[in-house]
N, C-alpha and C positions, 0 to 999 in steps of 0.2 A: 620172809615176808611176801615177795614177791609170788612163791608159788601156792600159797598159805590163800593169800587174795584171787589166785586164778581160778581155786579150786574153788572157792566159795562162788565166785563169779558164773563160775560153770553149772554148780550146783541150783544159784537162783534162776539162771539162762533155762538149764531143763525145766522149771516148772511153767517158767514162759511157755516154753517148747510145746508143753503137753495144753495150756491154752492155745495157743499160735495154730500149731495143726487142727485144732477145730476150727479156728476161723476159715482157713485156708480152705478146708474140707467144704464145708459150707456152704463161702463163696465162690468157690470152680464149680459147683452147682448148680447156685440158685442167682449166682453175678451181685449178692448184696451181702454186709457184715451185719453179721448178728451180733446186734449190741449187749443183746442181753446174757452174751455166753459166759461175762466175768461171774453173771450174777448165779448162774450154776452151779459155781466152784464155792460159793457163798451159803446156798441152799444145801451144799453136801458135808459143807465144814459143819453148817448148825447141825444138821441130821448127826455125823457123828459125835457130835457133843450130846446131843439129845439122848442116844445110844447109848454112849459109852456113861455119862455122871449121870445121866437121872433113870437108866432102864440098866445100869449095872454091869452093863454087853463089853465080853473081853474087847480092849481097842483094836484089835486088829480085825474081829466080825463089824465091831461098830466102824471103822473104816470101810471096808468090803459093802458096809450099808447105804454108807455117803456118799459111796463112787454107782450104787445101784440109784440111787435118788436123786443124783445128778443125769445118771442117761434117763429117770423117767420122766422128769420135771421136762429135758431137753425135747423127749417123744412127744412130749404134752403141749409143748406150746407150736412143735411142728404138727403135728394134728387139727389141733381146735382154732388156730393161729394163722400160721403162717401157710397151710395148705391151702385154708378157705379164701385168703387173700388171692394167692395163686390161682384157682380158680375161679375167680371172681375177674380174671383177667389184667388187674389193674398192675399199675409199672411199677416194679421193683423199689422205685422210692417209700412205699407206701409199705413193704416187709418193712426196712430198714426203720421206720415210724413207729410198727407196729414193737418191735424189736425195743425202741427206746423207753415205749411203753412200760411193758412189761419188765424193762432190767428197774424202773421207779415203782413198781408196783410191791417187785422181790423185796427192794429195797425198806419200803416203808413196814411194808409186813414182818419182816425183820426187826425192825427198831418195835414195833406194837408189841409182838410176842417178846424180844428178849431185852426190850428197852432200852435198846444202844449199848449195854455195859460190854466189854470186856472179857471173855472168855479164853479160858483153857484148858486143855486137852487132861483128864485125872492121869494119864498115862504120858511121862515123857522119856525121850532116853537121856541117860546122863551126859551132861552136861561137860565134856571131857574132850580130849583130843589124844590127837595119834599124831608122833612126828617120824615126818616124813625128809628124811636129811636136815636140815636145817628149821624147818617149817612145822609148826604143829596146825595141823588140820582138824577141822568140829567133826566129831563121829557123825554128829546130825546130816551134814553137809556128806560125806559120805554114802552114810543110809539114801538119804534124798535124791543123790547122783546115781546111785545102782539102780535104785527103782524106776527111776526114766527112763533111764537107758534100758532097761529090759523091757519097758514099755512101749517104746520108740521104735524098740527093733521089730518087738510085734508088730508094730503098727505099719511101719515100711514095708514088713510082711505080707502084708492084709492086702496091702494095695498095690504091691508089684508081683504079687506071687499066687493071688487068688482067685475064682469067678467074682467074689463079691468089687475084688479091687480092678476087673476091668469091665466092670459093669458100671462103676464111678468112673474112670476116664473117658469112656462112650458117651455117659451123661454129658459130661463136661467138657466132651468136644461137640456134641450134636446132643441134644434128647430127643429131637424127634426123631432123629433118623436111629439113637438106640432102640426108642419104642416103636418103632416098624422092626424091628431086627429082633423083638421077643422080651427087652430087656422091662422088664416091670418097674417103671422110673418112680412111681410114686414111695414103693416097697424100700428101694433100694434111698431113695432120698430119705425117708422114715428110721433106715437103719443108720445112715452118717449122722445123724441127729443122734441117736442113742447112743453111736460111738463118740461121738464126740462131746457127749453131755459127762458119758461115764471118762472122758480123760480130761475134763473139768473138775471132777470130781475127785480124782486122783491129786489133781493140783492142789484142790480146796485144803484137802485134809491135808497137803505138805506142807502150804501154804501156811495153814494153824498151827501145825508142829513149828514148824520155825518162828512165829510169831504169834498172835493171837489171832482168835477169831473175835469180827465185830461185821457189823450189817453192812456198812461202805466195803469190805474188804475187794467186795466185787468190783471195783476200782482198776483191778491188778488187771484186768483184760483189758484196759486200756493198753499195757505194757506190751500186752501177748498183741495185741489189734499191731503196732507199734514195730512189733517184730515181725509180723507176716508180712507188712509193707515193706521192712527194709531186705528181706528175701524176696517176695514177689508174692503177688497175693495170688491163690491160686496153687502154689506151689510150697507141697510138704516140705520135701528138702529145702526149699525156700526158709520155710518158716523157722523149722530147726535150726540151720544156719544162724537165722536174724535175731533168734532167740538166745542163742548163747551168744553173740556177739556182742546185743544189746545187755543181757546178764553181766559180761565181762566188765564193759566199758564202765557201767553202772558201780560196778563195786571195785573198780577202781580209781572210780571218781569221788568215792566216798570215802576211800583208805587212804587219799595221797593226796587229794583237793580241797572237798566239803560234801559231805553229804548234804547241804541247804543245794548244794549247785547239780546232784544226781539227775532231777528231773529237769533243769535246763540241757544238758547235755541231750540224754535222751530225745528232746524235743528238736536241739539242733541240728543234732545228725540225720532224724526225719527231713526235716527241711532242706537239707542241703543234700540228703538221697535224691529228695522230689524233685530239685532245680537239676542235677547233674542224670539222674536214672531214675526218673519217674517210676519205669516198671520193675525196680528191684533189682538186685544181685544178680536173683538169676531168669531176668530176663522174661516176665510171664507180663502178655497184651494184659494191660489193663482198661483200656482205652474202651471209654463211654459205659463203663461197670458201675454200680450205685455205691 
């Protein structure tokens, strides 16, 4: 039971993860949270539904589609959005505003076009388990765990191992002094937007797989927001950290307690990071960020 629950816990913590590191991205950037990043994951779930039941698309293209229309939705609103704010000079409060905007706007558009109901995937996998010594473990929860993880490593890849990924830590210690040094901040802030729309979107559609899709689902970035604090905002391995940790706790709060008492916990453990390590786990200045 015990490792049955850890896996699952691990398995929902990765989809945090893969929201969490967007936020994270974002904010060691631009210093504000994109509220609207759950709503992404939301945008890309419907698109592969849209895909996959009503335009007939093998699920795995109609995936592939969700996770493309999550980083374009994400380019879009850093574009027409959140750049012209920036250049308009005004404080960082006012992204975060514009951000809460637009995650009601996803929101309501959602409910118009698919009328609030309930969706799911025409494609699922079955419904089965694998035991693993004593424990029988969901194939889903498996599937769900590999894919993160192979998406995660790329992603720590990217940004410890690439020009793209030390052109984001320049930004995000200095941008001016990166764009005196050649680094094209605008280009490069445009592309964490993309990346981090399409590992939205990655979410969305896991997110559906394991449960349904509906218009609030983009909710779940509250979760991901949630675990980038309890790692440190600003900070990937942060977030990943804060992601399965809060993932774990969550579901076995719900195996061994009450699921009604899941989102108190979550909430607690925020609170009581805040009073003891305001700046997270691992330790990233938060201090006078929006």
């Amino acid at each position: 039971m015990f490792l049955q629950q850890l896996v699952t816990g691990i398995s929902v913590g990765g989809i945090y993860a893969l929201l969490a590191t967007g936020y994270s991205l974002i904010y060691s950037l631009l210093d504000f949270s994109n509220w609207a990043h759950g709503e992404f994951a939301m945008v890309s779930a419907y698109i592969a539904i849209v895909l996959s039941s009503f335009m007939g698309m093998p699920f795995v293209l109609a995936a592939v589609g969700g996770m493309a229309g999550g980083a374009l939705v994400s380019f879009l609103c850093e574009r027409f959005a959140y750049r012209r704010i920036r250049r308009n000079g005004a404080p960082n409060m006012f992204l975060m505003i514009a951000a809460m905007g637009l995650s009601n706007v996803f929101q309501q558009a959602a409910n118009l076009i698919f009328s609030g109901q309930y969706r799911s995937y025409p494609f699922k996998l079955p419904v089965s388990t694998i035991k693993v010594a004593s424990a029988y473990i969901g194939v889903l929860d498996l599937v769900s765990l590999a894919i993160t993880a192979v998406i995660i490593t790329i992603l720590v890849y990217l940004i410890n191992k690439t020009q793209f990924g030390l052109n984001v830590r320049a930004i995000a210690c200095n941008a001016h002094a990166a764009k005196v040094l050649g680094v094209k901040v605008d280009r490069c802030i445009a592309t964490v937007f993309v990346l981090a729309g399409a590992l939205a979107g990655v979410a969305g559609v896991l997110y559906g797989m394991k449960y349904n899709v509906f218009p609030t689902m983009g909710n779940v970035g509250l979760k991901a927001f949630i675990a980038s604090v309890i790692g440190g905002l600003g900070s990937v391995p942060g977030a990943i950290v804060g992601a399965i940790i809060l993932g774990v706790i969550e579901t076995f709060v719900s195996a061994f307690i009450s699921s009604s008492l899941r989102d108190f916990f979550s909430f607690a453990l925020l609170i009581v990071l805040l009073l003891v390590k305001p700046s997270g786990l691992f330790g990233v200045d938060v201090q006078d960020k929006a």
